[in-house]
N, C-alpha and C positions, 0 to 999 in steps of 0.2 A: 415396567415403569419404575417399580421400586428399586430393584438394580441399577436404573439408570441415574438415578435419583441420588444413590448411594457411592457412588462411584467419579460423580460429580462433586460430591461433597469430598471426596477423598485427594480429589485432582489439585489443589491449594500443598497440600501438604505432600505429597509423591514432589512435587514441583519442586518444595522447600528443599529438599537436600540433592538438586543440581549442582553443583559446581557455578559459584561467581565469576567465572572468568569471561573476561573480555569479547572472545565467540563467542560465548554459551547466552552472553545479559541481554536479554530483552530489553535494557535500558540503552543498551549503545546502539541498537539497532531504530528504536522508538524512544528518545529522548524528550520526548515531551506525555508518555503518558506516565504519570504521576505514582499513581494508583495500578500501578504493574505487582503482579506475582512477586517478581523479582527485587522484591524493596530491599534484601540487604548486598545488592550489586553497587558498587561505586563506582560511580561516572565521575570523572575527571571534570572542573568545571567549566575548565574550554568547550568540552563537549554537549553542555547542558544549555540551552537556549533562554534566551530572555522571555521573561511574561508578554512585551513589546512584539519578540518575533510570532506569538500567537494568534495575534489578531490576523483575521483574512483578509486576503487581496481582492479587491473588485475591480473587475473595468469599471470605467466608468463612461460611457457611452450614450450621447441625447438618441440617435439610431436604438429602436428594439431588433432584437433577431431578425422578423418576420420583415419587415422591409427591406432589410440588405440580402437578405433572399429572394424577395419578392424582385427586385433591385439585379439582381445574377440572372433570373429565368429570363426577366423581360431584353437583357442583353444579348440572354444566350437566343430567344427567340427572335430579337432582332438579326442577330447575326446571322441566324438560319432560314432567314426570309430574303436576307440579301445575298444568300449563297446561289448560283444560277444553275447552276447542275448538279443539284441534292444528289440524281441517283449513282453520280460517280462518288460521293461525298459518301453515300450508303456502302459502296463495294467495296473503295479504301480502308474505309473501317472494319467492315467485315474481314475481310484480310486482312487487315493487322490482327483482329482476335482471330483466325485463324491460327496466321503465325506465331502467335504467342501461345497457343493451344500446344501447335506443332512443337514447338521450343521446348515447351513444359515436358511433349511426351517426350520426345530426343534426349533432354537432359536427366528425365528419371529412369530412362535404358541406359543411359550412362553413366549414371549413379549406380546402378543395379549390379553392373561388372564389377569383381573383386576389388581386382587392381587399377581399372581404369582411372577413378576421380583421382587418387595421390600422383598415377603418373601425369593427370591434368594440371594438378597444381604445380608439379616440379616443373612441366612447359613452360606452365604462367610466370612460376619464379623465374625462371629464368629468362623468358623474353621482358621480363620487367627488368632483370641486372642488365640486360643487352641495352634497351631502350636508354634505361638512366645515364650506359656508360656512353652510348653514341650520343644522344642529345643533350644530356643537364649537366653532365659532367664538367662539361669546358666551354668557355664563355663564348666561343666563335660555333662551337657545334648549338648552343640553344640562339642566336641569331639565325641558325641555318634553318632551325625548327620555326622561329617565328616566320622569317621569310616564305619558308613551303606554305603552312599555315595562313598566310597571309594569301599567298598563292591560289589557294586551295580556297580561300573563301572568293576570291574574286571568280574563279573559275565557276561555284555554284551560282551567287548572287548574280552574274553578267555584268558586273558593275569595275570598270574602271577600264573600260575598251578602246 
């Protein structure tokens, strides 16, 4: 205990002859506390904040927490009273966290291979330079994307037959 005791007393002053530079100042990183080890660090006074920006921010809100939550369940519980076939509503979900289970193990066997993730990304790069160059590139090829797009939403939605 007394070691540690001694050793804390000692830590002020090991501190004191850091280097004041710019990296090293606790003051540039934490410009507002005052009362820093590092008092003979100079901070620029751009960088130093007003007494004004010290004061805290509050919401201000006539709603407490506990009703805008109480307020989510009762929605969420409405909505799940007027869902008609919970148990497909159970199995959809379930499979999705499966799938996302499955995703997770796929993608950490595939992290796992030396080379595989960097050749991942050089794919990815490069079907993103493909993409950009066919669609956004030229004013007639992103009309063609909105168009498909457009397409493609009527095709899910059934809306506009």
């Amino acid at each position: 205990m007394a070691a540690m005791a001694a050793s804390m007393a000692t830590l002020p002053s090991l501190l004191s002859i850091l280097p004041s530079s710019p990296r090293l100042s606790h003051s540039y990183l934490f410009p507002l506390s005052r009362n820093s080890i590092f008092r003979g660090s100079a901070v620029p006074r751009e960088l130093q904040f007003q007494k004004s920006a010290l004061s805290p921010i509050r919401a201000s809100s006539s709603n407490d927490p506990s009703s805008s939550t109480e307020d989510i369940l009762s929605d969420l519980k409405e909505k799940w009273d007027a869902v008609e076939n919970k148990s497909t509503v159970l199995i959809y979900g379930g499979g999705a966290l499966v799938a996302l289970w499955l995703s997770s193990v796929v993608l950490g066997a595939i992290n796992s291979v030396p080379l595989l993730p960097k050749i991942m990304e050089l794919v990815g790069l490069g079907y993103a330079g493909w993409f950009i160059y066919r669609y956004l590139l030229f004013k007639s090829s992103r009309k063609e994307l909105v168009s498909d797009i457009e397409e493609l939403k009527q095709k899910i939605t059934g809306s506009g037959e």
